[in-house]
C-alpha positions in Angstrom: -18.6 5.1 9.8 -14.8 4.4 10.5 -12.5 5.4 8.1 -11.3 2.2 7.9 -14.3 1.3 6.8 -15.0 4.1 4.4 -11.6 3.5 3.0 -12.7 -0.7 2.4 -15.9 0.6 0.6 -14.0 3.1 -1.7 -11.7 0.2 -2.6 -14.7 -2.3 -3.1 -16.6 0.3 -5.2 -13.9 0.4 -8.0 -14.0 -3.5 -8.0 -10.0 -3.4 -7.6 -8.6 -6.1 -5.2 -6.4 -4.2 -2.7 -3.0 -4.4 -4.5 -4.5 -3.3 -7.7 -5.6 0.0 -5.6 -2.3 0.1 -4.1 -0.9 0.6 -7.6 -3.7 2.9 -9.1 -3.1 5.3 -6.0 0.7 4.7 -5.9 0.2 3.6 -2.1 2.4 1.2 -0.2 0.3 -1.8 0.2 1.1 -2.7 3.9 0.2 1.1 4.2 -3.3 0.8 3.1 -3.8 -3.0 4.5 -2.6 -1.0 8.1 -5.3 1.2 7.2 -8.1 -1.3 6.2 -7.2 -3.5 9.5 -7.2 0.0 11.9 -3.5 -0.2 12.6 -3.4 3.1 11.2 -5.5 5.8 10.7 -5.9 6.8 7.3 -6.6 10.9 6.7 -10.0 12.2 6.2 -9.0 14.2 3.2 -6.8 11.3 1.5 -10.1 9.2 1.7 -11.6 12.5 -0.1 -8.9 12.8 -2.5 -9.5 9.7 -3.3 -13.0 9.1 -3.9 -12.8 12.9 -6.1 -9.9 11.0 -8.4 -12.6 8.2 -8.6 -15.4 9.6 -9.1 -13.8 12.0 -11.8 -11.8 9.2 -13.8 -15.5 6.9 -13.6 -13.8 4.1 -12.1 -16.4 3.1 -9.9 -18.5 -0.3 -11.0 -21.7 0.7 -9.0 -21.9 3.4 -11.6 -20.6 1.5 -15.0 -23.5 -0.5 -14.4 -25.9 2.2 -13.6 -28.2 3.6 -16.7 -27.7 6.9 -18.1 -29.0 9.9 -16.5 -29.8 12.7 -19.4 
């Protein structure tokens, strides 16, 4: 998978729109639109950074709605 891509499914999974992410991640939003569109490349371990930062914070939807695990 593309970066690109990886980074539009990290977005998606936190059910922000893209300017909402923008802020949350303090990211210029034509810098992450270039990076959704493949204008730019976006770096492998921002992408990791931030899926980490969502994954700890529990901001993704997929796993609000997802039953406890004990």
């Amino acid at each position: 998978m593309e970066a690109r891509e990886e980074l539009r499914k990290l977005r998606e999974s936190t059910g922000m729109n893209r300017k909402e992410f923008c802020e949350y991640f303090e990211i210029p939003y034509m810098t992450e639109t270039d990076w959704e569109l493949g204008n730019r490349r976006v770096p492998q371990y921002l992408l990791r950074l931030m899926a980490y930062k969502i994954q700890m914070e529990k901001l993704s939807v997929r796993n609000e709605n997802a039953p406890e695990q004990k």
